[in-house]
C-alpha positions, 0 to 999 in steps of 0.5 A: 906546347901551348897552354889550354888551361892552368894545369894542362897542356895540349899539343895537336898534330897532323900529318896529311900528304897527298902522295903517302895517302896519309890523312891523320891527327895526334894531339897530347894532352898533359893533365899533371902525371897523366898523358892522354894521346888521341889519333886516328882519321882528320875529322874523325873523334879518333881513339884515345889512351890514357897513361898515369906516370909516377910524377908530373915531371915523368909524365911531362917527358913522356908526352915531349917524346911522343910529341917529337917522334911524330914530329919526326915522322912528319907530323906540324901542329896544326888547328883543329877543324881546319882540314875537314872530312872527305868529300863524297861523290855519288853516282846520279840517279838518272834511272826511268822505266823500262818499255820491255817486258818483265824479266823473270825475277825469282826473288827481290830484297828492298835494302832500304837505299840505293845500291851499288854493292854486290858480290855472290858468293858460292853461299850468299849474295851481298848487297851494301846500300847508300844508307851503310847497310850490308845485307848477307841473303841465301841464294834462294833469298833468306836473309841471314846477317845485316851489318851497319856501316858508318856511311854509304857503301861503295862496293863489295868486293871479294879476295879468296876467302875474305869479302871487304865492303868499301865505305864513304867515310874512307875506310874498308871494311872486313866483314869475314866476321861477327862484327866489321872491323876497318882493314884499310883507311883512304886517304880523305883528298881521295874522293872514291868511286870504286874499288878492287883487291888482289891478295891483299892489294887494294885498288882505289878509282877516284872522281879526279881519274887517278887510280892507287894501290895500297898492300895489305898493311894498308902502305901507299904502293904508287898513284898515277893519273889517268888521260880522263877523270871519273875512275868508276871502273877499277879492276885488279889481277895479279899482274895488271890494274884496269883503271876505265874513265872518261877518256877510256881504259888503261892497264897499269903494271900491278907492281911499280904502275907503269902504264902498259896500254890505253884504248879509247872507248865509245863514251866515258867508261861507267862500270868495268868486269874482268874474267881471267883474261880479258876485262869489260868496260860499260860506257855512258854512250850505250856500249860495253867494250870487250879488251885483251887484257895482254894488249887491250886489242877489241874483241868485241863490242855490245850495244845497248839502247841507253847508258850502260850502268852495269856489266857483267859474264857468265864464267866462260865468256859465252855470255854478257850481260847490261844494265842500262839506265831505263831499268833494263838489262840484257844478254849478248852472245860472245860475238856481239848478238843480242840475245834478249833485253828485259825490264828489271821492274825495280829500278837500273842496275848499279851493280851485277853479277851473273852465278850459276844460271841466275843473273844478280842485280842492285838497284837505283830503288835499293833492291837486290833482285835475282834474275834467272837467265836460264834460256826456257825462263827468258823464252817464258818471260818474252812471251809473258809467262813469269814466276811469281816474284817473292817479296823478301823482307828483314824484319828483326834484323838489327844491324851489326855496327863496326866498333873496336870493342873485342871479347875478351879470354884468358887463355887459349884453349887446345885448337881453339885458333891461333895466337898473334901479338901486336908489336910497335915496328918503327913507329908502325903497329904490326901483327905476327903470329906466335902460335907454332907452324908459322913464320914469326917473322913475317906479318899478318894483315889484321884489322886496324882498328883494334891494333894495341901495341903488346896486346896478343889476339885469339884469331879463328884462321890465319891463313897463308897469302897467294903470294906467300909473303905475308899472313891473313886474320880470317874470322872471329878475333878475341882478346887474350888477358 
């Protein structure tokens, strides 16, 4: 150890490898019978633990073991500051006005930033903008919760129950409760552009055009590269990953990532959609690609006037929809015809999704706006009959910001949730449940950020995965004493 004052003794680790996604530091401080360790993110102020021992000479082989089971687990002592933050790509806003007519817009959330985060839920509709805020609005337009995130968000995506917002700062968030707590960290040399999950394995696109998968106790599965760079499409199902790029879109094998296909598409691939078996890729060059996802054959090919930002479908296919960077969107039947394109009025859209006869988009000027794609309000709006738009606005909202803190309870009332504990497994910390009904020996995805080994947890649900492998935490979480 080296000696950062008389009676101190500091050792500072850490562990950064490109192929394991690991990113992190663990420094050990000595202050005569007490042991303070911090960790977390390289670039990050981490988390600390403060431990008193009975005496000095305890404390000194207390610390001298923690400083050897790291080193053991690769972790070399190394500079402070040295390696610094991820860095952060984002999307240029290359949007202009539109020249078509008005689309009926029903209502328009301005978020405060330029979006790309969108998912539309069978309740609400979320939008996460470049300045970290998470906005959970009614479909009708309510606004009814705000989160605060510590960096731009990316994208939101949903996996059954449980909704996730991908953040600049390398993390992904779970915002299924009160408060945002950190389900998966990136790896920092991993610049993200985009990102799916399926049953708790994550899809993580990237400015290089590599793709990674990671499960849902946030383990490196496989990484491959792509033939072209600037992943912003990745789309995740149980059997395959869907990686577009520059070069076009490829399938990956969901387990193992062997590459099963790849098909060349007219331009670099900007924004992709799945439906349950085929997957949409929006190019730079004006076209939105219609793929098998068995084989990747073409089933069709849909042609706007610029460069497709965005894309999206109606359920059943009938329907598909654009945005373009000259803030208009549009709609093509399944066979390629052009149905209609309209002018948003508020900027291109990064981000859609189609629900229920209404088409959602985000914005270049930060807005969420809700169209409505019905035939007779479109019909209206190419004539130049349009609803009155309603301005929606989150006055008195105060974000929610992620943080570790957790109430706190002293015993567990009859159906008040269920019981898990945390336990240190191989230098990892895991979850399991301890209330009765459950497997204790399998895991639960639980967020990371509030992890303490022996500490035992309050969690509203703890739901069973698709798989059947492994446990989900859903919902509010509390400390037990």
């Amino acid at each position: 150890m080296s000696t950062a004052a008389v009676d101190e003794q500091v050792t500072y680790l850490e562990l950064s490898e490109e192929g394991s996604g690991a990113h992190k530091f663990y420094e050990v401080r000595l202050v005569g019978a007490e042991v303070t360790v911090t960790y977390g993110r390289i670039g990050d102020g981490g988390q600390a633990k403060a431990t008193t021992y009975p005496s000095a000479e305890k404390a000194a082989a207390a610390a001298a073991k923690k400083v050897g089971e790291k080193v053991r687990k690769g972790y070399a002592p190394a500079v402070r500051g040295v390696r610094q933050h991820r860095a952060v790509t984002r999307r240029e806003i290359v949007s202009s006005r539109s020249t078509a007519r008005q689309a009926p817009v029903l209502w328009r959330f301005r978020s405060g930033a330029a979006a790309f985060g969108i998912f539309v839920g069978e309740e609400h509709a979320w939008v996460g903008n470049q300045a970290g805020d998470v906005y959970t609005l009614t479909h009708d337009g309510e606004v009814t919760g705000r989160y605060g995130l510590p960096d731009g968000v990316k994208c939101i995506v949903a996996d059954d129950y449980w909704i996730y917002a991908g953040c600049d700062d390398g993390r992904v968030y779970d915002l299924g409760g009160k408060v945002p707590r950190v389900a998966y960290e990136i790896a920092a040399d991993v610049d993200i552009y985009w990102m799916d999950i399926h049953d708790g394995v994550l899809g993580v696109s990237d400015a290089q055009g590599g793709i990674t998968t990671v499960d849902h106790e946030d383990e490196f599965q496989w990484r491959r590269s792509a033939p072209g760079s600037s992943g912003w499409m990745v789309r995740c199902d149980q059997d395959g990953v869907f990686h577009g790029h520059t070069a076009g879109v490829s399938r990956y094998a969901a387990r193992g990532g062997e590459r099963v296909w790849h098909v060349r598409t007219e331009g670099a691939v900007l924004f992709g959609w799945q439906e349950r078996d085929e997957v949409f890729a929006g190019t730079g060059k004006g076209w939105v690609h219609r793929l098998a996802k068995a084989d990747g054959a073409e089933a069709a090919r849909y042609r706007c006037d610029a460069a497709v930002f965005s894309c999206a479908t109606s359920p059943d296919g009938r329907y598909v929809f654009a945005g373009d960077n000259h803030s208009s969107v549009y709609c093509f039947a399944a066979d390629g015809t052009r149905l209609w394109k309209l002018g948003t009025g508020c900027g291109s859209a990064y981000s859609m999704q189609y629900r229920a006869g209404r088409l959602y988009i985000v914005t270049t000027d930060g807005s969420l706006a809700c169209i409505d794609a019905s035939e007779s309000a479109v019909r209206a709006a190419e004539g130049g009959e349009l609803p009155k738009t309603a301005d929606i606005k989150a006055t008195g909202w105060e974000p929610v910001r992620a943080g570790a803190a957790l109430e706190t309870v002293s015993t567990v009332a009859a159906g008040a949730g269920v019981e898990v504990e945390c336990v240190q497994e191989g230098g990892r910390m895991r979850v399991r449940v301890l209330s009765a009904g459950f497997d204790p020996s399998r895991r639960v995805q639980f967020p990371k950020d509030i992890r303490v080994p022996g500490a035992r947890y309050l969690v509203a649900e703890v739901l069973e995965s698709a798989s059947g492998g492994f446990y989900r935490a859903r919902g509010e979480i509390k400390r037990l004493l």
